[in-house]
N, C-alpha and C positions, 0 to 999 in steps of 0.2 A: 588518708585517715581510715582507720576498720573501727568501726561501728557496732556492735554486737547490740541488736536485741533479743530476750531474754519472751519466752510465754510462762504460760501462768506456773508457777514456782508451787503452790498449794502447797506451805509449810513443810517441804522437803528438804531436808539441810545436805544430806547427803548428794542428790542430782545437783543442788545449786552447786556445790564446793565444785564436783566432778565438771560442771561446766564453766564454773570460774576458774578453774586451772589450763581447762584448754581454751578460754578464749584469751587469756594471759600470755599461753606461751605461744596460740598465733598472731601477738600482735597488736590486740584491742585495746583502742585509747578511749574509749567511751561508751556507755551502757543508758540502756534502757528498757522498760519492761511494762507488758501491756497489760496488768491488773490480773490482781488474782493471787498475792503475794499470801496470803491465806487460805483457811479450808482446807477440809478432808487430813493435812499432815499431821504431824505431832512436833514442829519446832517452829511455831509462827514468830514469837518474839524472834529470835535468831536470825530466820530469813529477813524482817524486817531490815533490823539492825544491821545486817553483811550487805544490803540494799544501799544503803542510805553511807554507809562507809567508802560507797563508791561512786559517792555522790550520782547514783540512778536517779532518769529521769522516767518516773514513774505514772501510770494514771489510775483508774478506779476500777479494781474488777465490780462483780456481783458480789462475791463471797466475802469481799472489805466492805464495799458499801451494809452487807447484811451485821456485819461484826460490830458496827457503831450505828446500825438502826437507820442508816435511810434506804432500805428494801426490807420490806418484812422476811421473816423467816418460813413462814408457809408458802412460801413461792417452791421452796425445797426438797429436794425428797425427804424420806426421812433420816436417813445416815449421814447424808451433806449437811440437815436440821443440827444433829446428834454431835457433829464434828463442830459447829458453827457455834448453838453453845459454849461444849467446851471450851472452844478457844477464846470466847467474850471473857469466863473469869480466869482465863490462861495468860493474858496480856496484861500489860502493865498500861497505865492513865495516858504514860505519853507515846506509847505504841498505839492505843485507840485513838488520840488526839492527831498522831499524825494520817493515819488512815481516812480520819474524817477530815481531811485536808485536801486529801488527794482531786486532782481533777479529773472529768468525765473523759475529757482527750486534752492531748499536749503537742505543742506543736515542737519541734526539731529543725528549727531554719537551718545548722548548719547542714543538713544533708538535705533537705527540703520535701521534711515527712514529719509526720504525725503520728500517734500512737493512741489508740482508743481500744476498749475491752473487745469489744463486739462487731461494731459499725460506727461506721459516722453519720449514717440515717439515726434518730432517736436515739442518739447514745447512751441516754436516762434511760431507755428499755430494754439495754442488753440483751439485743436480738444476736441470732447468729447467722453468719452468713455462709449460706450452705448450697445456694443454686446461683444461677445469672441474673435471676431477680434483684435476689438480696444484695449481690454482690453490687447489681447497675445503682441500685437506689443509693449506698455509699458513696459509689464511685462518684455519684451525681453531685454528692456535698462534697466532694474532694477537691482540694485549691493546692491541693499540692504535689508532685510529681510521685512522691510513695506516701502509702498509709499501710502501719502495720498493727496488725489485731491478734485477739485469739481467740480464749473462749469457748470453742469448741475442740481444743485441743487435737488438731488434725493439720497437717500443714496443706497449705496449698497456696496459687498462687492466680490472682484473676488481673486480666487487664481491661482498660476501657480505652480502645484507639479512636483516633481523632477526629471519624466519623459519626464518634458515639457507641459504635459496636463492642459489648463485652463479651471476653473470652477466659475461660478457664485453662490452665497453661499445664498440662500433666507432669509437664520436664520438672514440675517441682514438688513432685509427692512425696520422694522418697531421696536422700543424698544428691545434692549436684549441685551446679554452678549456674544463677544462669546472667548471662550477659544483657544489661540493660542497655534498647538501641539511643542513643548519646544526643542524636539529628531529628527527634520526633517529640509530640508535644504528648504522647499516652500515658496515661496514669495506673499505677501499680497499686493491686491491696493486694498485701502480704499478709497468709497467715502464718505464723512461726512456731505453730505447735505449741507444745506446753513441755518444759522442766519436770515438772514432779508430778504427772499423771499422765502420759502420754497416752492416748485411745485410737490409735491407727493403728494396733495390732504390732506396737515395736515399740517392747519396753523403754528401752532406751530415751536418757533426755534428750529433747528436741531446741535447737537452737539456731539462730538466724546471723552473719556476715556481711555486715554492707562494706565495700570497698572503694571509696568513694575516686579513689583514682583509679586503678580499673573498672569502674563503675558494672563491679558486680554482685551478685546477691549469693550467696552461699549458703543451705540448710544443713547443718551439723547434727549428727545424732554421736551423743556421748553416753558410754555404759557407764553403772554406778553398781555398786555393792547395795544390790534392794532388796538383802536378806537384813539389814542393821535395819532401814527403819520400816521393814515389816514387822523388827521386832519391837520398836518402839511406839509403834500405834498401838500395838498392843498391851505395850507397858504401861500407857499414858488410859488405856481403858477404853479406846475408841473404836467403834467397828470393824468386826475382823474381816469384812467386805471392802474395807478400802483397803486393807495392806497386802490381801488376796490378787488382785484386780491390776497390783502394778507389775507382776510378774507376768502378764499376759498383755500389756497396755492396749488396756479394756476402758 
């Protein structure tokens, strides 16, 4: 089974499509997406909707929970604020309804993972995890052999072996493969980057391959045509600082 999970999409119709065609044509029989299907873009209805037609197993980013109000909005900056409005009278009753639905984390028995915005420490605080710290405190709540996150839109890849010891894995910064050991009881957090705002300095949308019969994990970076919707945040009136910012994935 190939497995594709999906980071934060942030109402980009064009990275999503660009990544739903190539995880189509390598294969993918199932999807899921680590929160964040909102903010900063100009097509949030859309991404929703092409979500949920694929029957995506979906959880809570920040930017949803802000969109139906259970995170306030000054947590924000103020263009994320600016974008986050908008999109509140930009959706429709049952695109907010479903949003406010969404869970904090979801579990994935068939591959035996989890999917949460941030961590699985405090999931409610959509913290990021960015050192060995953050990573170990997840990894602590973790019961299950992968948890894949995002959030901070950076891929990367931490393990916690079975001494307890956590390790940051670099083989997974940038495109590669990496083989999961089959005979060991270590725990994986995955971060899969983000779709439609990529910030590791590689515009391109970033996406994730679980292979559950060669049990391996695959990081995908897909180009997209990010001049259509630089032109359409613009069209839509939205800061010209986020439609700036993807041509450098900043």
């Amino acid at each position: 089974m190939r497995y594709a999970i999906l980071g934060d999409v942030h109402a980009n119709k064009e990275a999503l499509e660009a990544v739903l065609t190539h995880a189509q044509a390598s294969g993918v029989q199932a999807y899921a997406q680590v929160g964040d299907v909102v903010g900063y873009g100009p097509d949030p209805a859309y991404c929703i909707d092409r979500l949920r037609e694929l029957d995506c197993k979906i959880c809570l980013g920040n930017h949803d929970a802000a969109v139906v109000r259970r995170l306030p909005l000054d947590v924000f900056n103020p263009f994320a604020k600016m974008a986050l409005e908008w999109t509140m009278f930009e959706l429709k009753k049952a695109h907010r309804d479903f949003l406010s639905e969404l869970p904090l984390q979801l579990d994935l028995p068939e591959i035996d993972g989890v999917i949460a915005h941030g961590s699985l420490y405090k999931p409610e605080s959509f913290d990021y995890v960015r050192s060995l710290a953050s990573a170990a405190r997840s990894l602590e709540m973790q019961t299950s052999k992968l948890c894949f996150v995002g959030h901070s839109h950076q891929p990367c890849l931490f393990v916690m072996y079975d001494d307890g010891r956590c390790d940051l894995l670099s083989i997974f910064k940038r495109e590669g493969v990496y083989q999961i050991p089959v005979d060991s009881s270590e725990k994986l957090l995955v971060n899969v980057g983000s779709v439609g705002q990529p910030r590791d300095e590689d515009p391109r949308a970033a996406y994730v391959i679980y292979d559950t019969e060669d049990c391996t994990l695959q990081l995908i970076r897909v180009a997209y045509d990010i001049r259509v919707v630089q032109e359409r945040i613009r069209q839509k009136g939205l800061p010209h600082v986020l439609a700036e910012r993807l041509s450098y994935g900043l």
